[in-house]
N, C-alpha and C positions, 0 to 999 in steps of 0.2 A: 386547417392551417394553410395549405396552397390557395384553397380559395382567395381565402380573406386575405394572401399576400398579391394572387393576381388584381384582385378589385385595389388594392394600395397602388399599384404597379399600375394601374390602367390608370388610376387619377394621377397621376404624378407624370404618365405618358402623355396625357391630356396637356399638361400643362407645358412640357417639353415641345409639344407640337402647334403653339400658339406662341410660344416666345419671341418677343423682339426687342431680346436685351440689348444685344448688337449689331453692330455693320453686319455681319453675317447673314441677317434674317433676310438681306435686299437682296442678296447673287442667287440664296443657294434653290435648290425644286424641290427639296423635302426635308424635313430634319429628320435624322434618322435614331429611332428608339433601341432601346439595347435589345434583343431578343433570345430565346433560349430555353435551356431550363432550368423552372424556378426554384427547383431543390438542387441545385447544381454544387459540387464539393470546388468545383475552381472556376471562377470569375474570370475571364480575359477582357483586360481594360485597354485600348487602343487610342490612337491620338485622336482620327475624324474620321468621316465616310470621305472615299475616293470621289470619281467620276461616275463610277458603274452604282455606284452605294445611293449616289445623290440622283439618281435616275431613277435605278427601281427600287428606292425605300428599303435598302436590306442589306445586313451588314456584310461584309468578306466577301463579296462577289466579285469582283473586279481579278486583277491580275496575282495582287498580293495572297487574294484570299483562295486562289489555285494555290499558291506557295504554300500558306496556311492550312488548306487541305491534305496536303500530301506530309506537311510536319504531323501533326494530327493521325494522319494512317500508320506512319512508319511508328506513333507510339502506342498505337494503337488505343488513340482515341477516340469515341465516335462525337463527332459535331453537336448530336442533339443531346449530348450528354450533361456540354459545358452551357455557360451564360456567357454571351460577349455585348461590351456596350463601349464607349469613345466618351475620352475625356471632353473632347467639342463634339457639339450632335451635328452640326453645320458643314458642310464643304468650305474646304478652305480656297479660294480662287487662284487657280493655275498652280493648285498643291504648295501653295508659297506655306513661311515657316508661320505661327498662332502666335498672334500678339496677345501678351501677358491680360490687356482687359478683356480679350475673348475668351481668355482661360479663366478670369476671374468673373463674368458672366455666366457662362456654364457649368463650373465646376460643383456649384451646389447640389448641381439635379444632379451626377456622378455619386456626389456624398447620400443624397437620397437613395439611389440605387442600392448602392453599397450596404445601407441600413437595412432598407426591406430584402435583400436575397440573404444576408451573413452567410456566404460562403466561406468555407472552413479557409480556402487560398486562394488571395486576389494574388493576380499572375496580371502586370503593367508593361504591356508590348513598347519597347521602344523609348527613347531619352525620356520625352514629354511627359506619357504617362508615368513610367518608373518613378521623375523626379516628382511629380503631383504627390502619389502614396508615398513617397518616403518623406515629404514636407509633410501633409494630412498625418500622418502617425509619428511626426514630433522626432523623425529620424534627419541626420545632416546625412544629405546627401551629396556628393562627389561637386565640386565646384567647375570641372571641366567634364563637356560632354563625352570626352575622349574615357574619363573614366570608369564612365558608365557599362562598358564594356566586362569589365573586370566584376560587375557584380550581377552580372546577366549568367542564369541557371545556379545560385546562390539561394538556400532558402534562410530569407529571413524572419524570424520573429521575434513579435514584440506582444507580451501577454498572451490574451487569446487568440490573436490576430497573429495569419502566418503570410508573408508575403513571398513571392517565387519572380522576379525581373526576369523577360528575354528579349532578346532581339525583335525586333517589328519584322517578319517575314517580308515586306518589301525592301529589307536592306541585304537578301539575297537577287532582286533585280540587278540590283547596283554592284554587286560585289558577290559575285558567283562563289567565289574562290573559300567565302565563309560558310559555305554549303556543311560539310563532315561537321563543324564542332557546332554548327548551329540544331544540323538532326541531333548532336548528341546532347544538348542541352535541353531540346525537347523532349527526347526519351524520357529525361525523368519526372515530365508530367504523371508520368502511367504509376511511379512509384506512389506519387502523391494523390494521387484518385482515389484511393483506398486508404485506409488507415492501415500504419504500419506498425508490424509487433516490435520491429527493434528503434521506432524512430527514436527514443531516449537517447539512443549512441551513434543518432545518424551523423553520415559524414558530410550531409548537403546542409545542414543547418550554419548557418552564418551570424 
């Protein structure tokens, strides 16, 4: 089963990494593939690769992905446990915001992802991603970005599919001050890692 998902995983990375769907393909030095592991219970879905990400080919390195480290430790996650991959595979130039055809360019090979790993909970860091999965699974999502907030560490689901929204760890550069309920939002990764006897009456479900 692994196998025959990394050989799907390698031809669909193949193709990710020849793309020139968009203006994107002209700036960036690498496009960068989701990486991980491929039996992983939670998928982390991201907007793009940084500056550091589009140098050395690899996801969360950069400053955010310190952040994202140490959320991860304090839940006592380890790195190689999860899958993380980016709604764009391309650097965005001067970290400016992703114009809707760039989203609508890349987003299929995401939905590709998504199919060959079926992790038990995609977990969508940050506005971009969050509202992507909530549009992809036919949910309305919040019409102001500002809202977005309120449904970050919220588990949602719909059928078999469970979705978990949080903050993009780089909006702790920006905003120190959201540190405390960010770690605490993260905590409840650790619940969701494992299958839970009482989730029937869980109190994160949304």
């Amino acid at each position: 089963m692994i196998k025959q998902k990394q050989r799907t995983l390698n031809k669909l990375n193949d193709r990710i990494r020849s793309c020139i769907n968009c203006r994107l393909s002209l700036t960036k030095q690498n496009i960068i593939c989701g990486e991980g592991n491929l039996n992983a219970r939670l998928m982390l879905i991201a907007l793009s690769p940084g500056e550091h990400e589009d140098r050395e080919s690899k996801m969360f390195i950069g400053p955010s992905g310190k952040i994202l480290d140490k959320l991860l430790d304090l839940a006592a996650i380890r790195r190689d446990s999860i899958y993380m991959t980016n709604l764009v595979k391309c650097k965005l130039p001067k970290n400016r915001k992703p114009k809707q055809d760039e989203i609508d360019a890349c987003s299929h090979f995401l939905d590709e992802e998504i199919a060959i790993l079926s992790a038990k909970i995609i977990v969508p860091l940050g506005y971009y991603a969050a509202r992507y999965i909530l549009k992809k699974y036919a949910l309305d999502p919040p019409l102001a970005r500002a809202d977005y907030r309120a449904l970050y560490g919220k588990l949602i689901l719909l059928n078999d599919q469970k979705i978990f929204p949080l903050p993009h760890p780089a909006t702790l550069l920006y905003n120190p001050s959201y540190t405390e309920e960010t770690v605490k939002k993260y905590n409840k990764l650790q619940i969701l890692s494992h299958d839970c006897k009482l989730y029937s009456i869980c109190p994160m479900k949304y």
